[in-house]
N, C-alpha and C positions, 0 to 999 in steps of 0.2 A: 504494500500500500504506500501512496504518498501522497504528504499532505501539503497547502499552500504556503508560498515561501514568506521570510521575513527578514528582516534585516541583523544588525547588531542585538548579541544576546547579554544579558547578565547569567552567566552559567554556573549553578553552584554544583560541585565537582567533590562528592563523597567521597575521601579517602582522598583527597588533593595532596596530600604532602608525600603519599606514596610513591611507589614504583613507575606506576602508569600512571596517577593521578599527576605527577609534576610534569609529566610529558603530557597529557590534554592539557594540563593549564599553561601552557608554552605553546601550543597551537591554537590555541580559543585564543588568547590575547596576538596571536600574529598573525589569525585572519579578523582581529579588530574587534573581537567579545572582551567580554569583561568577566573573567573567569576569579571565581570568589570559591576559596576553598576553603572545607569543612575536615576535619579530625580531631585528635584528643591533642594535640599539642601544636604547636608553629604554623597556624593555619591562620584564614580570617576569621574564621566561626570556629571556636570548642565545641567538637561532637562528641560524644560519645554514642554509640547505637547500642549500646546494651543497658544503657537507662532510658524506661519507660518514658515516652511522650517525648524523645529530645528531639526527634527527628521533627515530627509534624512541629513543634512549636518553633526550630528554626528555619522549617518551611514560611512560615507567618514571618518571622522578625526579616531574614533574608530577601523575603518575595521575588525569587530569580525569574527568569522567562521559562528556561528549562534547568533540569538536573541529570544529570550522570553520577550515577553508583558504580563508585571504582574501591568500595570499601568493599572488605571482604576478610573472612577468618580464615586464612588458609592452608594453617596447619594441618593436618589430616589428622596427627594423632591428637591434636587439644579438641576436635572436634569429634574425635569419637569416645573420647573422656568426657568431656561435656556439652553432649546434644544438643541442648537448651539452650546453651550459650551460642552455640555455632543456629539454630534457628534466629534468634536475639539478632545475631547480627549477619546474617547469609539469607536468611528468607525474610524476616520480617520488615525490613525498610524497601521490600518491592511493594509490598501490601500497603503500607504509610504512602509511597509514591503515586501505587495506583490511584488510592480514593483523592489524594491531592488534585493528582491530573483527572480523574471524573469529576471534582468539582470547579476547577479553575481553567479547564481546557487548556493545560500548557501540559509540553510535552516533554517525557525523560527517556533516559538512554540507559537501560542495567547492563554492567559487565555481566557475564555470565563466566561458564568452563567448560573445559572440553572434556573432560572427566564421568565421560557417560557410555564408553562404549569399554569392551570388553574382550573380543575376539578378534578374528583375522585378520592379525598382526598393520599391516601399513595400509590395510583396506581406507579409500574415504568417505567418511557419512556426512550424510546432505543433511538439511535440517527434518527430514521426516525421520529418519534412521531410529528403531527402537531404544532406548535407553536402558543401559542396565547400571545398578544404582547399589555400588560393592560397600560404600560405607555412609557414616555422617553426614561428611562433607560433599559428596556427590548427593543424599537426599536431601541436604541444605538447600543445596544450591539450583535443583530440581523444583525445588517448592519455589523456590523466587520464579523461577522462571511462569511457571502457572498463574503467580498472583501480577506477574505485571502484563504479563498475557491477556489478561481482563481489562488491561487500559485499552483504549481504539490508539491510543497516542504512545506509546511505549514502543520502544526499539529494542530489540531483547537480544545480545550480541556474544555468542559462545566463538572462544578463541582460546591461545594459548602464546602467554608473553614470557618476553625475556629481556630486559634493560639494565641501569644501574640506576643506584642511589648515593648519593655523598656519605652514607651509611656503609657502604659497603654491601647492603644483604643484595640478594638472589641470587638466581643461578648462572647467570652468565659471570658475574664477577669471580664467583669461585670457580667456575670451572678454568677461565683463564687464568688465575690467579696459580691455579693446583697444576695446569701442564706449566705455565713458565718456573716453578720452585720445583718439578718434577717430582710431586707428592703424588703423594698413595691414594687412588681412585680408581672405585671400580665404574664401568661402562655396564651401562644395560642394552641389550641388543635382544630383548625382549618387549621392551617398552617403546612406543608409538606415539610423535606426536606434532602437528604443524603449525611449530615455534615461528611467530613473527616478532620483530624488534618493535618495543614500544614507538621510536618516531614513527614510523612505516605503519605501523597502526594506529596513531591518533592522527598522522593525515587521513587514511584510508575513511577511519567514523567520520572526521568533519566533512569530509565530502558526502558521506551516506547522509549526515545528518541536515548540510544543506539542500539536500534531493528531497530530505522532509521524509522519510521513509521511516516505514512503521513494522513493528512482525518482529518474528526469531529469522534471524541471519548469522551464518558463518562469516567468520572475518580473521584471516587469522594467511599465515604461508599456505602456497599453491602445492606444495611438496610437503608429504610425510618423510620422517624419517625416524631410524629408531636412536633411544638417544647418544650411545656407541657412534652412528654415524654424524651425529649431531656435533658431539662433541670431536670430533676427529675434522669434521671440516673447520669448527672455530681453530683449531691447531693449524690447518691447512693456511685459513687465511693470517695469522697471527707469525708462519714462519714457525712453529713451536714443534718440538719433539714429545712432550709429555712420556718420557719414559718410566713414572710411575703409575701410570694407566694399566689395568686387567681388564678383561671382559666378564661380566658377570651377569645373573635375572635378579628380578625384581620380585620375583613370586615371593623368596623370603622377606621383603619388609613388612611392616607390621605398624597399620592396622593395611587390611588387604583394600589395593587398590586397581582403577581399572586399569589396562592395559597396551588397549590400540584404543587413541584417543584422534586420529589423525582424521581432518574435517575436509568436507567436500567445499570447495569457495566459489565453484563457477557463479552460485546465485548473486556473488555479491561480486566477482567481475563483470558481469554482465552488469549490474546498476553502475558501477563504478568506471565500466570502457573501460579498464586498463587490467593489466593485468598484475597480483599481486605478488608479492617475490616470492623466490625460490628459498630454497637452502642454502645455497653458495651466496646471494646476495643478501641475506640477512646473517649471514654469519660474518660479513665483511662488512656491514655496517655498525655488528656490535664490537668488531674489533676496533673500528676506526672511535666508537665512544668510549672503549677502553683506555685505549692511548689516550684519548684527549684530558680523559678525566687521571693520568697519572702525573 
């Protein structure tokens, strides 16, 4: 679906100070929004989403045009330690978002995951593709997806990132970080999945989201891979040997998760005319933000 266009947004950006949230709010402000971030600490707005009412009462004080949920709990094992907590804050501010946007007719955008399929390895699933749903965190983020589903005006966007923070956390930073010290990492070359670099996906959304486009969409790399080859191409592009690298499955960690997570994207190159990177090219854009950030 797509809805009529508008101009300059005030965009409040759930989980802003994050991983992917500081990369939207560095493209909402350089195609000329006004991107207003939300979290528990160094944000414009103190959120927290695991206390009752904060979300909707700083929908009020805020009053943005739209919002993007790029907040999420995304430990698998805190979320399977505590359910509650991982609904608190993974399902329940699509629901707060939803009745927002049913009464005020302005429109949000949920991150979603790709954390829902389960079998035939580097196979890709389109947005119809059955779900299978291994722990917490996959039925967390499951149930988001249903309650913003109920908005007409909600964009519902399963993907699979990788960037940096001034933090240091994620997965791209350690992984490069562990081939150039040539530390002890095992590769899983059972696991599945189509890793895009955060810039390369918040341009990708702003452009879905100036098309005004509604629905669950893939957005995410044109290319599966498993993560063994994943990480072997960041080496590739980075010049690195990682001689403490093994090959190893993922079946042993714990709590059990899914497996071939790797997404079909034609739906969202076809809205977008262009086509979205590969593997070789997103793993060459995260080396080049490696370097830049050392």
């Amino acid at each position: 679906m797509q809805r009529k266009g508008q101009g300059a947004m005030r965009i409040l950006i759930l989980g802003g100070t994050g991983l992917l949230g500081r990369a939207l709010c560095a493209e909402a402000k350089r195609r000329g929004h006004v991107p207003l971030s939300a979290a528990r600490t160094d944000a414009d707005y103190r959120l927290d989403l695991g206390e009752d009412g904060a979300l909707a009462a700083l929908l009020g004080e805020a009053s943005p045009d739209m919002v993007i949920n790029a907040a999420a709990l995304v430990d698998l094992a805190a979320c399977e330690a505590d359910p509650v907590r991982a609904d608190h804050i993974n399902a329940r501010p699509a629901q707060v978002l939803a009745n927002w946007s049913h009464k005020t007719a302005k429109p949000f955008t949920h991150i979603s995951t790709d954390h829902f399929f389960d079998v035939h390895g580097d196979e890709k699933h389109d947005e119809q593709a059955a779900v299978v749903l291994c722990n917490a965190y996959a039925r967390s983020k499951y149930a988001a997806e249903q309650h913003a589903l109920a908005a007409p005006l909600a964009l519902i966007v399963r993907t699979s990132l990788a960037g940096f923070h001034p933090d240091g956390r994620g997965f791209a930073h350690w992984a490069l970080k562990a081939l150039k010290n040539n530390e002890p990492m095992t590769l899983f070359d059972d696991f599945y999945g189509s890793v895009i670099d955060t810039p390369s996906f918040s341009t990708a959304l702003f452009d879905l989201i100036a098309q005004k486009q509604t629905g669950l969409i893939n957005l995410a790399s044109r290319d599966v891979s498993s993560k063994k080859d994943f990480i072997l191409g960041l080496a590739e592009a980075a010049g690195l040997a990682g001689q403490g690298a093994k090959t190893g499955s993922v079946s042993a960690l714990v709590p059990r998760r899914a497996r071939a997570l790797g997404l079909d994207v034609k739906r969202a190159e076809q809205k977008l005319g262009y086509d979205l990177p590969g593997r070789a090219d997103v793993c060459a854009r995260l080396v080049l933000l490696w370097r830049a950030q050392a």
